[in-house]
C-alpha positions as CSV (number, residue, x, y, z in Angstrom):
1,X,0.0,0.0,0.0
2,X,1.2,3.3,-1.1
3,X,0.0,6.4,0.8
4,X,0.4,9.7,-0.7
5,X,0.0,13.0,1.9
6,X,0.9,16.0,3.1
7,X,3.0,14.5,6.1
8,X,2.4,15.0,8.9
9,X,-0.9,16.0,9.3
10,X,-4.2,14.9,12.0
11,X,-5.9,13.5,8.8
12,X,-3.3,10.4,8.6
13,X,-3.5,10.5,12.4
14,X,-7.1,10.3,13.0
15,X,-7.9,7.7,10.0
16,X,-5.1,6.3,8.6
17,X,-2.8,5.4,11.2
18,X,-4.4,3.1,13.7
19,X,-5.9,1.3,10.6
20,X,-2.4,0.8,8.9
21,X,-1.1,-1.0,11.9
22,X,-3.9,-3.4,11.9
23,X,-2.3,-4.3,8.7
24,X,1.1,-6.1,9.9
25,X,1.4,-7.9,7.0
26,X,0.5,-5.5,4.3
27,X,3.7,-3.4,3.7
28,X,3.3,0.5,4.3
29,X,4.7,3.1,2.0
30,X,4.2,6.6,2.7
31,X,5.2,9.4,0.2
32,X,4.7,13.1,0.8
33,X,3.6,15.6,-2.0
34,X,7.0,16.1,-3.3
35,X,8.7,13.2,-3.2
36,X,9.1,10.4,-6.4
37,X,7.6,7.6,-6.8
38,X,9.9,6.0,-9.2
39,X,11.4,3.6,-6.8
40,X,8.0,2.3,-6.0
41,X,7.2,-0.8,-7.4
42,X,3.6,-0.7,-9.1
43,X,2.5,-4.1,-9.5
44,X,-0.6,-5.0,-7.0
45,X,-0.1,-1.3,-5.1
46,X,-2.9,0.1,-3.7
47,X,-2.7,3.7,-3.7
48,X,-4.8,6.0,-0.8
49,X,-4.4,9.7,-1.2
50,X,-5.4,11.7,1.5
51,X,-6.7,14.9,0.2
52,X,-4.2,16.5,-1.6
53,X,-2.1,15.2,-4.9
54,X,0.5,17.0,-6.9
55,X,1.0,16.6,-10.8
56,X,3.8,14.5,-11.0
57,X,2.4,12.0,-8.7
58,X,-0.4,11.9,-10.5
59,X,0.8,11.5,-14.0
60,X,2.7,9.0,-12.3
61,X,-0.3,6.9,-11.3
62,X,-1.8,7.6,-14.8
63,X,1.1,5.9,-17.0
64,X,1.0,2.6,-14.2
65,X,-2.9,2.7,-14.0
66,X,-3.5,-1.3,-15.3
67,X,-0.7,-2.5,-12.8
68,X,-2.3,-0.8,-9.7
69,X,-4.7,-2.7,-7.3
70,X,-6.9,0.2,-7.2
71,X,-6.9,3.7,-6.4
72,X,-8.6,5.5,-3.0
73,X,-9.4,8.9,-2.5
74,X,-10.1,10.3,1.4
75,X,-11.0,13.5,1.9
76,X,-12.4,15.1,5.4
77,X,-13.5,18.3,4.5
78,X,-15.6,19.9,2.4
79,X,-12.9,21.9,0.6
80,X,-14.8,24.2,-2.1
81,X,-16.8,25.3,1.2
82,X,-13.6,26.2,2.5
83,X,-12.5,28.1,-0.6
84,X,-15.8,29.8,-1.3
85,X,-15.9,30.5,2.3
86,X,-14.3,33.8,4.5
87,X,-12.5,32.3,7.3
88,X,-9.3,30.5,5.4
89,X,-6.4,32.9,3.9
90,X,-5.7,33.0,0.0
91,X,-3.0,31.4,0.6
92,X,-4.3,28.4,1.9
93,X,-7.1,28.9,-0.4
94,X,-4.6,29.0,-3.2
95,X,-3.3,25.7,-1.8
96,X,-6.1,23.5,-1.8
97,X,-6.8,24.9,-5.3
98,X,-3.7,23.8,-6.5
99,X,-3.2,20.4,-4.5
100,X,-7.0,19.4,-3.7
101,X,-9.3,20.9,-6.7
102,X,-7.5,21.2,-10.0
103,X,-6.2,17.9,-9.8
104,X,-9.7,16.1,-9.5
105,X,-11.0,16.0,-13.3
106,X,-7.5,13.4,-13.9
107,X,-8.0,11.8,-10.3
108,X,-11.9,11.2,-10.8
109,X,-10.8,8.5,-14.0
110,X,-8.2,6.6,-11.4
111,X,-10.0,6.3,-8.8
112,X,-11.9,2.5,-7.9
113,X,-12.9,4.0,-4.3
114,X,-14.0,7.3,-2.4
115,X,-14.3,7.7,0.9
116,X,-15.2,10.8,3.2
117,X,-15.1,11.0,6.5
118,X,-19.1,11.7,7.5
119,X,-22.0,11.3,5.7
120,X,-22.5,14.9,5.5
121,X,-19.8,15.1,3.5
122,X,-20.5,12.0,1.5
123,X,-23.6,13.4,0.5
124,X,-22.1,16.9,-1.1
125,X,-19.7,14.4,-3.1
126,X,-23.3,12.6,-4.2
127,X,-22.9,13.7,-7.8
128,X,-19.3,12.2,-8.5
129,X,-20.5,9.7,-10.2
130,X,-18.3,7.3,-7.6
131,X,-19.8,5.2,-4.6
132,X,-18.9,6.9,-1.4
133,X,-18.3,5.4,1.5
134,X,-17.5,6.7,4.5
135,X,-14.4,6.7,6.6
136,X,-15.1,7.5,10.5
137,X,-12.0,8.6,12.7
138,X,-10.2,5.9,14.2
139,X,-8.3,7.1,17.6
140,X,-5.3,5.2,18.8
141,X,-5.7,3.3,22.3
142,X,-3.4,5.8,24.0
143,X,-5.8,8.6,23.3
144,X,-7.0,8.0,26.4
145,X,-4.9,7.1,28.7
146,X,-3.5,10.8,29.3
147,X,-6.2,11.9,31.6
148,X,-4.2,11.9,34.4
149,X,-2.2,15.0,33.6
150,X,-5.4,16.8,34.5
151,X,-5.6,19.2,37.4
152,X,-5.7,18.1,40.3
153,X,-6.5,21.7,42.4
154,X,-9.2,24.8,41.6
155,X,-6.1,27.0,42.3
156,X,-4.7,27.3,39.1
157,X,-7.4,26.0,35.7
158,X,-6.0,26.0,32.1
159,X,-9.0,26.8,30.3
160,X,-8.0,26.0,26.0
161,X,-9.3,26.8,23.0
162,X,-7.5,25.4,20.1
163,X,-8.3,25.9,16.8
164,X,-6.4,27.0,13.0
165,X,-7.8,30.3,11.8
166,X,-9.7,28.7,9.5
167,X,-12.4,28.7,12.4
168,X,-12.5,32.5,12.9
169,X,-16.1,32.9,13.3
170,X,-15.9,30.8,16.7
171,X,-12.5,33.0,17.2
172,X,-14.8,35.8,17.6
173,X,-18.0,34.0,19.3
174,X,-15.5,32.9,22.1
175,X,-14.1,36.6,22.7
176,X,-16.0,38.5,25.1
177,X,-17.5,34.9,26.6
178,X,-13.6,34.5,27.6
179,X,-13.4,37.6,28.6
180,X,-16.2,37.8,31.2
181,X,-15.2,34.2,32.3
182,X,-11.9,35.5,32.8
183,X,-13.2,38.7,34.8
184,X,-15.4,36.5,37.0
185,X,-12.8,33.4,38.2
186,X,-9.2,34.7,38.6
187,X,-8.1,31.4,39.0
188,X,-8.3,30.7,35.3
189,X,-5.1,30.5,32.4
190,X,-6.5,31.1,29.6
191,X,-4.7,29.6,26.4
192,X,-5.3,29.8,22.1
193,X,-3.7,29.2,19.3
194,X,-4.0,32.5,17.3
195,X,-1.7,33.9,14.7
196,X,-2.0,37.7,12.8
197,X,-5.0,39.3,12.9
198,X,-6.9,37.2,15.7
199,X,-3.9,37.3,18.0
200,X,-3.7,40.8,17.6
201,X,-7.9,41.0,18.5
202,X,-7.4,38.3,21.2
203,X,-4.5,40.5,22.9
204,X,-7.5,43.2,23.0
205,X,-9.9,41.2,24.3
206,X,-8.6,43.1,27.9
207,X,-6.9,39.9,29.4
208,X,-4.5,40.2,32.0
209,X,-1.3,39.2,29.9
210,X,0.1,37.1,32.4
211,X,-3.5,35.0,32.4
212,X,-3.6,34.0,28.5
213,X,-0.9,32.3,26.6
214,X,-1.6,33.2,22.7
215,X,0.5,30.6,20.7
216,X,1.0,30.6,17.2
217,X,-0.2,27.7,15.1
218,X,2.1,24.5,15.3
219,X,2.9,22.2,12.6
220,X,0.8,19.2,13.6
221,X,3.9,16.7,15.0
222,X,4.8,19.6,17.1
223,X,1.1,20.5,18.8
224,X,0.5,16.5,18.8
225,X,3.3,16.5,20.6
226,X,2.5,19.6,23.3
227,X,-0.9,18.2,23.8
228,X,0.7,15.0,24.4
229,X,2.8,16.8,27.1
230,X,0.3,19.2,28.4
231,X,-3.0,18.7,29.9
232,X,-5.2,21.2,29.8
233,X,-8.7,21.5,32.8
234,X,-11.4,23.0,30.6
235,X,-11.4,22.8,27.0
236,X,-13.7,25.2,25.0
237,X,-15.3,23.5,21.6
238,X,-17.8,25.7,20.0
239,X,-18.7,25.0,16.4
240,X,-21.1,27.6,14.6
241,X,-23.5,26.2,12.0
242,X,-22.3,26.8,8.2
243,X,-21.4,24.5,5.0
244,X,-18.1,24.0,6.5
245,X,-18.6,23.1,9.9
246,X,-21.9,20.8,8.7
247,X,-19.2,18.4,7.0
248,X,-17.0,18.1,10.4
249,X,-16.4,14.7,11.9
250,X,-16.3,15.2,15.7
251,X,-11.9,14.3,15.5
252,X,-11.7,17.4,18.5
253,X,-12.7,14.7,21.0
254,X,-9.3,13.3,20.0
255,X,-7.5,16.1,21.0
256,X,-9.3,17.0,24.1
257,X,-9.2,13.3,25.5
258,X,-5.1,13.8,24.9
259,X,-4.9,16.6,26.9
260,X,-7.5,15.1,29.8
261,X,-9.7,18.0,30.0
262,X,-13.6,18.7,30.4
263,X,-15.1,20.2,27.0
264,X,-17.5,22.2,26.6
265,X,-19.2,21.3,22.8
266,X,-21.7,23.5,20.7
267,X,-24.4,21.2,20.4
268,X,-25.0,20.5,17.2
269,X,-24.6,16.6,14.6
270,X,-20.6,16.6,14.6
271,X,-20.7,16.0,18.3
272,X,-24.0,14.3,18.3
273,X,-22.5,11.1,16.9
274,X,-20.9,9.9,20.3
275,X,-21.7,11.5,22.8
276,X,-22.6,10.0,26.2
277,X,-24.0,10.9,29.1
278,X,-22.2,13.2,31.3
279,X,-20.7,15.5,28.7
280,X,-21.8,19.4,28.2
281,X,-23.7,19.9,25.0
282,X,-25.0,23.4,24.6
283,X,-26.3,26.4,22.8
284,X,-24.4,28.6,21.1
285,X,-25.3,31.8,23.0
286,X,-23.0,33.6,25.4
287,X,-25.3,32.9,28.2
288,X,-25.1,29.1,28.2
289,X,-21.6,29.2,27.9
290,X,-20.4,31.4,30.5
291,X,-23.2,28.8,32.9
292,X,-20.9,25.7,31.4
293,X,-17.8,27.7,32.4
294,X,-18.9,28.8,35.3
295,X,-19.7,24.8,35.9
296,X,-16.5,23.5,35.1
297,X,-14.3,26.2,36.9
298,X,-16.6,25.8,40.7
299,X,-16.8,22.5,40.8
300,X,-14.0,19.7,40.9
301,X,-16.0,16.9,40.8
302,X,-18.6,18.1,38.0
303,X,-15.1,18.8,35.6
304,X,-13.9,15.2,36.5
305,X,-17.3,13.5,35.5
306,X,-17.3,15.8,32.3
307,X,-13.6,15.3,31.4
308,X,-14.3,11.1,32.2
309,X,-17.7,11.4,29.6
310,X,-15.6,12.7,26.9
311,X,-12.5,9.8,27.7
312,X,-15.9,7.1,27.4
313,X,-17.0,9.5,24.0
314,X,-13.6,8.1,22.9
315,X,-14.6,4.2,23.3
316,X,-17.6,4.9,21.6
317,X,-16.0,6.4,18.7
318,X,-13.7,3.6,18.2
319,X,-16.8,1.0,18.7
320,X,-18.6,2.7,15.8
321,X,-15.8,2.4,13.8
322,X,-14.2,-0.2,12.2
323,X,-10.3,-0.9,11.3
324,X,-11.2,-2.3,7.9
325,X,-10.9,0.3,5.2
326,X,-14.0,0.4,2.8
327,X,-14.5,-1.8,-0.1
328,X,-11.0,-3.8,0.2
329,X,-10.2,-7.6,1.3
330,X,-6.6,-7.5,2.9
331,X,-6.4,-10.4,2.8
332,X,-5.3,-10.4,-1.3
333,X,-5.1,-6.9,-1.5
334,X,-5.9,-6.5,-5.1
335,X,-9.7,-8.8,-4.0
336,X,-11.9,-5.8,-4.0
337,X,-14.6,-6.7,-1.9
């Protein structure tokens, strides 16, 4: 098997990886976007490319297209949302243009399987032409064994909210509910991941500088890593409804299970599809979320039930799933089921 990506990135993490090591006997090649293929041996390869594709790889697969096994396609968001969209930056727009979009007409005739990771997002890809089937996140086992980095005291709370910029909207929605949640419990650390102008609108939000941490964005090995490291008491997961966000698999459980801490979601079908009991679901008005806050940052015992619910969401996610990827016998690995 020959994996093509942008490495590294949380897609291979959340759905590839864990699914690739149920495969000891299938041997794993991964290539990033740059690199040549020509020492690749073609015969019986099945190819998975996980959103994005450059020409030469592609013209590459074209020339050895009757020796391949097949040919997958992943994708886990709905990308020309995100370019028609006004959160993402033209240059990132520019990027999936190049990498995600333009190559699609020559992909469309390789491809012998699609797979997206929600049905949301299977159903935009409805008039492909190309069965869809759907791909759920897969977390590794050790996503939830880190809880015990959590706090242990009220005197000192990390509250998070991590997200890329592409999620500006809930940049803004989280703002003054921060804010007021940061006047009312001085006990509080509050920590983002900003960069440009939402740093620069989070450092005005009237914080006490020495309260928030404003971090620029990390490459993903190095924030998988930090998150690793770092637990975190309160973790903030809003998620406003648009043609982006209604394509979202619910992946932020992931990270938030890593880091041990009690999230607050947005309540809404991304984090509908395993939830359990115990966890905070809510509106997305400031009012219900400075309650949840005000919740989590009183009570010790309420933010260790909420923080165990999400671990449990995690054992849910991985019971729903399944380690098989869709449409393909390993056994033979050329057998399409």
């Amino acid at each position: 098997m020959l994996i093509l990506s942008r490495y590294p990135n949380p897609s291979v993490s959340y759905y590839l990886d864990e699914r690739t090591k149920a495969l000891a006997d299938v041997p794993i090649i991964r290539k990033g976007l740059d690199d040549g293929l020509d020492d690749v041996d073609c015969d019986g390869l099945f190819v998975i490319i996980c959103r994005y594709i450059k020409g030469p790889q592609l013209r590459w697969l074209e020339r050895r297209r009757e020796n391949l096994a097949g040919v997958a396609y992943f994708v886990d968001d709905d990308i020309p949302a995100m370019i028609a969209g006004d959160e993402a930056s033209w240059l990132y727009k520019f990027r999936l243009l190049n990498s995600a979009i333009r190559p699609l007409p020559q992909l469309n005739r390789l491809l012998t399987h699609l797979w997206t990771s929600t049905e949301h997002l299977a159903g935009t890809l409805a008039n492909s032409g190309q069965k869809v089937d759907i791909l759920a996140p897969m977390p590794a086992k050790s996503a939830w064994k880190s809880a015990e980095n959590a706090g242990k005291s009220a005197a000192s709370l990390k509250m998070i909210y991590h997200a890329t910029g592409i999620h500006r909207h809930e940049h803004e929605f989280l703002m003054p509910i921060v804010r007021s949640a940061m006047n009312k419990h001085e006990n509080l650390h509050f920590e983002v991941f900003a960069d440009g102008s939402l740093a620069r609108r989070w450092r005005r939000q009237g914080i006490e500088p020495g309260r928030m941490t404003i971090s620029p964005q990390l490459p993903w090995s190095s924030y998988l890593a930090r998150t690793t490291d770092q637990g975190a008491d309160i973790a903030l997961v809003p998620l406003l409804a648009g043609r982006t966000n209604d394509s979202r698999a619910d992946t932020k459980r992931i990270d938030i299970s890593r880091m041990g801490a009690a999230a607050i979601f947005s309540r809404c079908a991304t984090f509908a599809r395993c939830t359990v009991a115990g966890e905070i679901h809510i509106g997305n008005t400031p009012e219900e979320w400075l309650t949840a806050i005000d919740q989590l940052a009183e009570d010790k015992a309420r933010r260790f039930a909420v923080r165990d619910a999400t671990l449990q969401s995690i054992e849910k996610m991985r019971q729903s799933a399944t380690l098989a990827f869709p449409g393909i016998r390993f056994g033979g690995l050329g057998d399409m089921a």
